[in-house]
N, C-alpha and C positions, 0 to 999 in steps of 0.2 A: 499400539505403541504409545508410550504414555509422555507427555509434554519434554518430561528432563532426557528419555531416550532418543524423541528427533532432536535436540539443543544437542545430545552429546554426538550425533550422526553428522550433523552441520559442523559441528568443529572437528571433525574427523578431519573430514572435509577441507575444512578453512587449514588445517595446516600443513597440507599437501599442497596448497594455493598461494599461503601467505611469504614461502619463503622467495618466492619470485618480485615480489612486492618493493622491493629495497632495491630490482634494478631498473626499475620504470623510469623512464626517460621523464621528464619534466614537460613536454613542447606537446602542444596536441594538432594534429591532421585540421584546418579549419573549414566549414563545408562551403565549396565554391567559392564567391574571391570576397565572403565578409569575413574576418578572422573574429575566432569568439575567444577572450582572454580566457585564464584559468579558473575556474569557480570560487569561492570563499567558504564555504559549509555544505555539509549535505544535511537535507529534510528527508528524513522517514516518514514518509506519509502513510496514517494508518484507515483502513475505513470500517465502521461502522457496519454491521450488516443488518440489524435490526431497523437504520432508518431506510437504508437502500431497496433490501427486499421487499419493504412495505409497499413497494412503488410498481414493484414487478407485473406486467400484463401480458409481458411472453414467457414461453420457458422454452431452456434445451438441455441438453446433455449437459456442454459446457457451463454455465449457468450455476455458479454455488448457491442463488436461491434457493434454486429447487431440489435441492437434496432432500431426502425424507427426512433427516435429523438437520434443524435449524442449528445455522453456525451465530454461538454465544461466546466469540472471544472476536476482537479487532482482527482485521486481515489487512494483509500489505495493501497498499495500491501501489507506490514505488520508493527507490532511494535517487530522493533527485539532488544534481549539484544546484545549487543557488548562489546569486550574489549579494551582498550587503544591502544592496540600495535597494532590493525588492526585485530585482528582474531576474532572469537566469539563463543558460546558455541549451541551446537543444540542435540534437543531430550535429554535431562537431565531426565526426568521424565516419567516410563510409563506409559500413559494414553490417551485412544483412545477420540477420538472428541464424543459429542454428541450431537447432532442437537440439541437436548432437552431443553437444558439445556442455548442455546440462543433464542429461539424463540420471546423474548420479544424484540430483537432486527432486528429482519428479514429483514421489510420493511426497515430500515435505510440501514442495512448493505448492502440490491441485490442493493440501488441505488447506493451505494457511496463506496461500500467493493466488486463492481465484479470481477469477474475472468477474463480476457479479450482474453481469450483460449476456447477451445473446448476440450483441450485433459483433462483428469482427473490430478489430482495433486498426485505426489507422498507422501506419508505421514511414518512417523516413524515406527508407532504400525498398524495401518488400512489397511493396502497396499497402494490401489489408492481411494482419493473421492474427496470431497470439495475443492474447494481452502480455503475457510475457514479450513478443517482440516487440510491441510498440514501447514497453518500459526501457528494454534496453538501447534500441537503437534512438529513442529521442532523450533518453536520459544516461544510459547506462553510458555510452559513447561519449560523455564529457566529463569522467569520472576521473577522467587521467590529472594528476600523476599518482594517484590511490587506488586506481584500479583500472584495468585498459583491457580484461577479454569476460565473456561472458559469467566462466566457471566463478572468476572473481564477485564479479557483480552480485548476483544471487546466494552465491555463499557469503557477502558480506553482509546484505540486507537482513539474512537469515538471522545472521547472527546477532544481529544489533535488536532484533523481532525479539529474539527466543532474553540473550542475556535484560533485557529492558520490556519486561511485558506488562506494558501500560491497563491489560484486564486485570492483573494482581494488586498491581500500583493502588488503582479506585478503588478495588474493594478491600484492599488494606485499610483503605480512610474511609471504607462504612458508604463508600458509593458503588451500590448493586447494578448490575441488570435487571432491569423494572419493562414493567408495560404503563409507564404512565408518570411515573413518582418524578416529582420535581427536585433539580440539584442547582446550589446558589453556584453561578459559573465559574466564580469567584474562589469555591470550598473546590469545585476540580481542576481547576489550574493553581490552586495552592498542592492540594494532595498529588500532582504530579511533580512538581518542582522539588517537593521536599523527598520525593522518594528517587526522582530523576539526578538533578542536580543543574535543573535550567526551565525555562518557563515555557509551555508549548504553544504551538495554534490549532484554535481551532476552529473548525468552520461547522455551520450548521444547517441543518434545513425544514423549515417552520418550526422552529426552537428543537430542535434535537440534534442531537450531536450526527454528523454525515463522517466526518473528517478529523482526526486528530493526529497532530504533524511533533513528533522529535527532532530537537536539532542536535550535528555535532559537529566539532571543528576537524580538521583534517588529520588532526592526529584519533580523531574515530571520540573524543571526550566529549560528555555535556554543555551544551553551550544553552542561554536562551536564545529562543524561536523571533524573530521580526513581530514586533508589534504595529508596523506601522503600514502591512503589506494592504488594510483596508483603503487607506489616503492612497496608495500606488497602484489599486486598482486590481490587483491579484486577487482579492475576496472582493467578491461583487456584496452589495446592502443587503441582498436577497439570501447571500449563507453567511451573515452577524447573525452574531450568537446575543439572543435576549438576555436578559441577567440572570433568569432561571430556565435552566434545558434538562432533558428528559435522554435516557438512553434507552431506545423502544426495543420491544422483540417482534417477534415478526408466526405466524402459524407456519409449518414445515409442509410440504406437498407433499402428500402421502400419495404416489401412483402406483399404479397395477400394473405387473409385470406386463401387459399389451401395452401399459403408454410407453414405459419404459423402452418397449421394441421401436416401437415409432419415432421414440428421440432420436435414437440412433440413425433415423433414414430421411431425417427432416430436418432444418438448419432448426427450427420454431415450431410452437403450434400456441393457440389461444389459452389463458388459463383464467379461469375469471376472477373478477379482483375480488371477490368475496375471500378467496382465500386467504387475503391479506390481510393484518392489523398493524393500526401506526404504533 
């Protein structure tokens, strides 16, 4: 199924969801007795998979490292609310994840919404599951008054993925997927801006791009991203982006239908890091 067929599958989607949208209450459930106001913007945070997989020393099923075919387009990590000053609101509302309750979206989300871990994700109300659950119950759940049940959530991230695809964006301005090649950081946060219509973040790791963050105002528009989330402590010195970064690829795990059997019966197993490149 080729890119513009999942985009047109997700607004299928999105507009069996969106007409509900206009009766959201305004007021959000606050968790226990600290009340968390209403957010200011959401960040689409996107991640890199070329710097992440590089890093990989376990693999499993779940795991989009380790698929035989290397993932060379950005993947979600989530759609979080934020507030101005740099801080942001998380688990507002109880209410546990339910597989259920996305399944119309499955296929999109395991290619383009993976986890790029083995270990399970912590979550609000659940304990440990999905990275899908921990996205939505520490983030999804303060999205009100723009989105307040799962189907929403995920269909709106989708959507803002597929219509704003920041892989197109760079190589529109002549910035590849490389193994190495340096980019002034400068030339890709212009060529995003101008193709976006706002200035992004990003974050990095030993100068390669980990993280790249969209911002948009509540009416779902381009806005620019917080510049100043370094001074507030949100980017730690350790993912500043030097003035020239790299967007790495990574070798693909090529396993044999035996390992493949054994992922399935095993949370991990060891993979050695040779098969990795930064």
């Amino acid at each position: 199924m080729t890119m513009a067929t999942k985009a047109a599958c997700v607004l299928a989607v999105w507009v069996l969801v969106a007409s509900g949208l206009s009766d959201l209450g305004s007021a959000r459930a606050p968790l226990g007795s600290k009340p968390q106001r209403e957010f200011d913007y959401f960040a689409l945070s996107l991640q890199w998979p070329g710097t992440i997989c590089a890093s990989t020393r376990h693999c499993c099923a779940t795991n989009g490292c380790c698929r035989s075919e290397p993932l060379q387009t950005f993947t979600i990590h989530g759609l979080w609310p934020d507030y101005d000053d740099g801080t942001w609101p998380s688990c507002c509302r109880r209410t546990q994840f339910e597989m259920d309750k996305i399944l119309p979206l499955k296929e999109v989300l395991d290619k383009y919404w993976p986890s790029l871990y083995c270990s399970k994700s912590g979550t609000c109300f659940s304990g440990k599951g999905l990275f899908w659950a921990h996205e939505w119950e520490k983030h999804g759940t303060c999205s009100a008054p723009v989105v307040q049940d799962e189907l929403q959530y995920f269909t709106l991230a989708l959507d803002l993925y597929f219509k704003y695809n920041v892989t197109e964006m760079l190589s529109s301005g002549w910035i590849q997927v490389s193994n190495g090649k340096e980019y002034a950081l400068s030339d890709v946060i212009d060529t995003i801006k101008h193709a976006f219509g706002g200035s992004p973040q990003i974050v990095c790791k030993r100068g390669s791009i980990e993280e790249l963050r969209l911002c948009f105002d509540k009416e779902l528009k381009p806005r620019d991203c917080l510049t100043t989330s370094l001074a507030n402590g949100s980017v730690s010195k350790s993912k500043h982006c030097p003035r020239y970064i790299t967007l790495p690829t990574y070798d693909p795990l090529v396993l044999a239908n035996s390992t493949v059997e054994i992922m399935t019966q095993f949370d991990e197993f060891e993979v050695p890091a040779a098969l990795y490149t930064a």
